[in-house]
Each structure stands twice: as structure tokens, then as C-alpha cells.
C-alpha positions as CSV (number, residue, x, y, z in Angstrom):
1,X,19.0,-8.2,8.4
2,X,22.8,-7.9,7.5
3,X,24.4,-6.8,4.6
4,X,25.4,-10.2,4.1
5,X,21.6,-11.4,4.5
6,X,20.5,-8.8,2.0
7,X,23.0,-10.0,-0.3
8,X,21.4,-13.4,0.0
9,X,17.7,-12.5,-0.3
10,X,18.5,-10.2,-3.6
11,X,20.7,-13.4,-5.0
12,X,17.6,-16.0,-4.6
13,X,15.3,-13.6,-6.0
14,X,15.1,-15.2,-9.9
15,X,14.6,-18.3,-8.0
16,X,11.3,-16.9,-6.2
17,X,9.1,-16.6,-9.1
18,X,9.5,-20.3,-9.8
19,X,9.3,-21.2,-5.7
20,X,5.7,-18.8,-6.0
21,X,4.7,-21.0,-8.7
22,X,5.7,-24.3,-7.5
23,X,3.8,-23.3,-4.2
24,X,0.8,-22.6,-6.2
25,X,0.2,-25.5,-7.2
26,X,0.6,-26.9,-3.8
27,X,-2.2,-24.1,-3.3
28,X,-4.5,-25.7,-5.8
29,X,-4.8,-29.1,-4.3
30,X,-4.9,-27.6,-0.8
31,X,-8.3,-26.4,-2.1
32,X,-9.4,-29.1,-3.4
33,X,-8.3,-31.4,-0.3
34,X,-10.3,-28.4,1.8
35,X,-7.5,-27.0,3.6
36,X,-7.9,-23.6,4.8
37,X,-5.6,-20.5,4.7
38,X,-4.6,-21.0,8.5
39,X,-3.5,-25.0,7.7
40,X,-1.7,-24.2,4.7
41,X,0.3,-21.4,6.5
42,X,0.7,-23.1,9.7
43,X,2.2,-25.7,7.2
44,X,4.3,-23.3,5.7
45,X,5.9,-21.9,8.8
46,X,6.4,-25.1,11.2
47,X,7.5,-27.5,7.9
48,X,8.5,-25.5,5.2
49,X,9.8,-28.2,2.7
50,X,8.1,-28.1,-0.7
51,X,7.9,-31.9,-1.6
52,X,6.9,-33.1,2.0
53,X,4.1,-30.7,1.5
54,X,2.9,-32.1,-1.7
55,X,2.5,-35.3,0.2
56,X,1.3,-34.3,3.5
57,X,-1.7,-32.6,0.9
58,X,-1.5,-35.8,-1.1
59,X,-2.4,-38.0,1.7
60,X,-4.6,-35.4,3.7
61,X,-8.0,-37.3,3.5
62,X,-9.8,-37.7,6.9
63,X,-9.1,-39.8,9.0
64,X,-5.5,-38.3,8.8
65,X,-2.9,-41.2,9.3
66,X,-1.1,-39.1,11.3
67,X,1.6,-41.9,11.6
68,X,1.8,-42.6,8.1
69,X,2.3,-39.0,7.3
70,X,4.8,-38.3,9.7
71,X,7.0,-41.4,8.3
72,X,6.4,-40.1,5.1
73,X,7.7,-36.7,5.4
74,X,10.7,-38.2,7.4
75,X,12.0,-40.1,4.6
76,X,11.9,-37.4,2.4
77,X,13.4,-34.4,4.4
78,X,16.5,-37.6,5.2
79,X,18.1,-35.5,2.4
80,X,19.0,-32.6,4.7
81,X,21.2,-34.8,6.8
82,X,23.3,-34.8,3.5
83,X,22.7,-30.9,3.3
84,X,23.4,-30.4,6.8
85,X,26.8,-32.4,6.4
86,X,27.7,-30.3,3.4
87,X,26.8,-27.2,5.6
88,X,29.7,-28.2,8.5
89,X,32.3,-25.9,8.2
90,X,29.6,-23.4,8.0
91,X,28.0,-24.1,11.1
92,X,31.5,-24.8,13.3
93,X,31.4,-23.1,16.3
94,X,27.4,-21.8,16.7
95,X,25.4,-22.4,19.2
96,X,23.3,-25.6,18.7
97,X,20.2,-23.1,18.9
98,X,21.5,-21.0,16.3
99,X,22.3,-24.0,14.0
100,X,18.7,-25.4,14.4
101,X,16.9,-21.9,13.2
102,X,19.0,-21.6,10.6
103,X,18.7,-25.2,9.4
104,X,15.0,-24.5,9.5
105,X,15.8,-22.0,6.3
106,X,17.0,-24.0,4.8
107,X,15.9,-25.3,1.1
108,X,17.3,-27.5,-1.6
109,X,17.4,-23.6,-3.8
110,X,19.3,-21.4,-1.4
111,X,21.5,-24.3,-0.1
112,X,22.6,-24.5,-3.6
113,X,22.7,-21.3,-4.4
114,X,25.0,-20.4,-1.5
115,X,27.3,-23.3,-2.1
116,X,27.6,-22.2,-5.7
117,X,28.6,-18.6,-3.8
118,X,30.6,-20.3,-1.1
119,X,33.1,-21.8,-4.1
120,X,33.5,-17.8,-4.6
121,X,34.0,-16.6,-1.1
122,X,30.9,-15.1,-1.2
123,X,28.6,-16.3,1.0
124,X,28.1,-17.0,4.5
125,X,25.5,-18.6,7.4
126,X,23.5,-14.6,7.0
127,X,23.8,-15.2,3.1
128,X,22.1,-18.7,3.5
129,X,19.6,-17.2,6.1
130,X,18.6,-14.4,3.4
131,X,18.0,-16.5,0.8
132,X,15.8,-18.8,3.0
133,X,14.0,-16.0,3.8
134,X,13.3,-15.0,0.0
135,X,12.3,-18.7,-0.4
136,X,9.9,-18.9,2.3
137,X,8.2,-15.5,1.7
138,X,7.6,-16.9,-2.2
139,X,6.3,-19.9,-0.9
140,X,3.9,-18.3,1.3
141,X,2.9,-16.1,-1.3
142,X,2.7,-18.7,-4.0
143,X,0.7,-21.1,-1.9
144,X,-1.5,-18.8,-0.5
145,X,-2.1,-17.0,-4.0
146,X,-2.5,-20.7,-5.2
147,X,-5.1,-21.6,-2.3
148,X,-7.4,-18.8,-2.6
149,X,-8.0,-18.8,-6.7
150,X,-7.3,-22.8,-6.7
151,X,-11.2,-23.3,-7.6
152,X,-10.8,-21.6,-10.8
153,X,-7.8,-24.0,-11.8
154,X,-9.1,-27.7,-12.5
155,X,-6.1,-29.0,-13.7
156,X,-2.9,-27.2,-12.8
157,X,-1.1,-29.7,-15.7
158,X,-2.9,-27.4,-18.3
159,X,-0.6,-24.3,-17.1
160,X,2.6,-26.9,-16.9
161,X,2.9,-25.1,-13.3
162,X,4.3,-28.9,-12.2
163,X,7.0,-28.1,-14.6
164,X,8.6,-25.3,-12.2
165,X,10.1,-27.8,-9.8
166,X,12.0,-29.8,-12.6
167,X,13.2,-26.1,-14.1
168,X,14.7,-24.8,-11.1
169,X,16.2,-28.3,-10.2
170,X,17.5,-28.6,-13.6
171,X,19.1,-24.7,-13.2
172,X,20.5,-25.2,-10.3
173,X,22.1,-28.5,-11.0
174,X,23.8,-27.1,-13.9
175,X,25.1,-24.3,-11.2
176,X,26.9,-26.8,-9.1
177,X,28.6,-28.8,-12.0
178,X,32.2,-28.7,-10.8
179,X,33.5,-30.6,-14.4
180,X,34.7,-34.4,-14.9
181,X,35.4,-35.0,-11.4
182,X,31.3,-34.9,-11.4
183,X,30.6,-37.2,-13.6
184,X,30.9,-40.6,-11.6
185,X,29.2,-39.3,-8.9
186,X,26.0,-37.9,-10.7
187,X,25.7,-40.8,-12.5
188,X,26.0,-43.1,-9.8
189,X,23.2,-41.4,-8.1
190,X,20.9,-41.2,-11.0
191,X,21.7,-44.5,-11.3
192,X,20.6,-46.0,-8.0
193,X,17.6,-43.1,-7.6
194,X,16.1,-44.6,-11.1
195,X,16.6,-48.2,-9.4
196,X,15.5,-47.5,-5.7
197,X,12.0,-45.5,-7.5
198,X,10.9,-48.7,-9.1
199,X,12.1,-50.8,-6.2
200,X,11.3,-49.4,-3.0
201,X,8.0,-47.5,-1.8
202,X,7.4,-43.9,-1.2
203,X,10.9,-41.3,-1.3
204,X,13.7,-43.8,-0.9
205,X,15.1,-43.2,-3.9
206,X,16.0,-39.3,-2.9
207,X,18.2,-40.6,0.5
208,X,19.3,-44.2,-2.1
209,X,20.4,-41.2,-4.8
210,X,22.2,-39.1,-2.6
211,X,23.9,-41.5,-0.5
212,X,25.2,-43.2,-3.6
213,X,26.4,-40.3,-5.2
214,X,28.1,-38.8,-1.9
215,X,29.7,-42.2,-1.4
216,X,31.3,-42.3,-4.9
217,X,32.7,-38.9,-4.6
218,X,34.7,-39.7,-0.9
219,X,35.7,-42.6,-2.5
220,X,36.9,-41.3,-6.0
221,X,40.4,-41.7,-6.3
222,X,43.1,-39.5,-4.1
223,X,45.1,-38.8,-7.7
224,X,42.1,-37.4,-9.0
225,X,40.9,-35.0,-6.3
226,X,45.2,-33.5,-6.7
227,X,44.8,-33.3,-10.2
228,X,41.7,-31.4,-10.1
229,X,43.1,-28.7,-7.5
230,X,46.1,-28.6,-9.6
231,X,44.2,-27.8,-12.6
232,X,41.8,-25.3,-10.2
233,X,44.9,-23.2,-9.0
């Protein structure tokens, strides 16, 4: 790994405890929905995406509806086309191979994490890669851990282990807050995410949220964007 890697998998590390106990409970209904070790880990390694886990396990009841699933997890990971657009500059001029493995690392913590380091000059393509590789190696952990002493945990809302996702969401949400120039735009897609959950079926409202709030911030004002670099340098 680089230095610049390194950098990255040291930087996501306060993140992993919370990714190791967000992928226990993921552990704890693979149990109970009599996945094995090798399923959850081939899971792990070929998907690697936290809430199209939950419902791959959610729905994992035999016969699989394989075609169901698959749809399923699509709508949800339709977020990373956002992430992937925010990742551009990044990416300009790899190889399409080397923008496909490293897309692969990527999660909603260390994307954040390295745009939060990006604003800084800090971080780089091997910065994201490190901290993907932090994420994934808690999630293995976490799941597995989760998996093999899952029988012992009835009811993983006891521990509040469910809580974890919202905690490092909520952290890292705070970490990207850029001031009033945010406002519109986070408000817009809590907004339409709200709407689109009571509305529309499955994940919609993640790609409904993000959309809207992407849209609002192209289209906020020319004036404001000035003011705001002004006020920046």
C-alpha cells in the first residue's frame, strides 16, 4: 500500500468500530436466515454494500427470487451513480479497469470521509482505496463475528446495535456541512426522500433524495455559488 493508502486506512479507522458493529448485525440475521460463513463472505467480497446486504438477507427465504433480489439491490446501490459523478475529477484519466476496482471500494463512509479530505488537499484515488480497505476488513470482521455468536443474540434491538448505521450517517453528514449554501439542498432531499418512502415501494426514496438534492444544488443561484467562494478565500 502507499503512503497515501495508509494515510486513508488510519483516517477511517474510528469509522471501523461502528462498520464491525453495523456488520454484526447483518451477522445475526444471516444466522438465523441459515446462511453459512462461506455465503456471508462470498457476499462480502463480490457485493460489499451494507444496506443491499440487509435486504438480500431480508429476502433470503428459499425459493430465492433471484430476480426480485437482483432488482432490489439495483435500486439501492443507484446511489453510487451520484457517488461516482462526485468522484470525476478523481478518476480523469485511469484506465477504465482501474476505475472499476476502485469503485468496488467504495462505501458511503470512506467516500465521505475522503471528500471531507479532498476540500483539504488531502486525499487522493490511494486515500479512498485505503479507507475502503479499512471498511471492508470491519465488515468482514463484524459480520463474521456477528454470524458465528448470532444464536446467542435474539434480538439485536436489545443491544441498539441498529443504531450504528444512523450514528455514523449522522457523523458523517455533519462532516460534509459546507454552511448555508447547504441548506436548500439538504432540505430538498429530506424532503422528497420522506415523500418517495411513503409513496413508492422498496429504496426509491435514496436515488428520489439524492437526485433532488443534487438538482437543487446545480441549480442554486450563480450569485450565490460567487458569494460563497468570496467568503471561502
Amino acid at each position: 500500500m502507499t503512503k497515501s493508502s495508509i494515510t486513508g486506512f488510519k483516517a477511517t479507522l474510528p469509522l471501523a468500530a461502528s462498520v464491525a458493529a453495523y456488520g454484526s448485525v447483518l451477522g445475526v440475521l444471516s444466522v438465523q436466515k441459515g446462511l453459512s460463513w462461506l455465503e456471508i463472505l462470498i457476499m462480502n467480497l463480490a457485493i460489499f454494500a451494507g444496506s443491499s446486504q440487509f435486504v438480500m438477507v431480508d429476502m433470503w427465504n428459499p425459493p430465492l427470487p433471484l430476480f426480485e433480489m437482483t432488482l432490489a439491490v439495483a435500486v439501492i446501490n443507484l446511489r453510487y451513480l451520484l457517488i461516482g459523478a462526485s468522484l470525476r475529477d478523481m478518476f480523469r484519466g485511469k484506465p477504465l479497469m482501474v476505475k472499476l476496482s476502485y469503485m468496488h471500494m467504495v462505501t458511503d463512509e470512506n467516500w465521505a470521509l475522503t471528500m471531507a479530505y479532498q476540500r483539504e488537499g488531502k486525499a487522493d484515488l490511494n486515500f479512498l482505496l485505503g479507507g475502503g480497505v479499512c471498511v471492508m476488513t470491519a465488515w468482514c470482521l463484524g459480520t463474521l463475528s456477528g454470524l458465528f455468536f448470532g444464536a446467542a443474540v435474539q434480538n439485536p434491538d436489545t443491544y441498539a446495535l441498529d443504531f450504528a448505521f444512523t450514528a455514523v450517517f449522522t457523523a458523517l453528514a455533519v462532516s460534509l456541512w459546507q454552511g448555508k449554501s447547504d441548506i436548500l439542498p439538504w432540505i430538498t432531499a429530506m424532503v422528497l426522500a420522506l415523500v418517495a418512502e411513503k409513496l413508492l415501494p422498496g429504496k426509491w426514496y435514496i436515488l428520489v433524495g439524492g437526485l433532488g438534492g443534487a438538482l437543487t444544488k446545480i441549480f442554486i443561484p450563480l450569485e450565490q455559488k460567487e458569494e460563497k467562494q468570496n467568503v471561502l478565500s
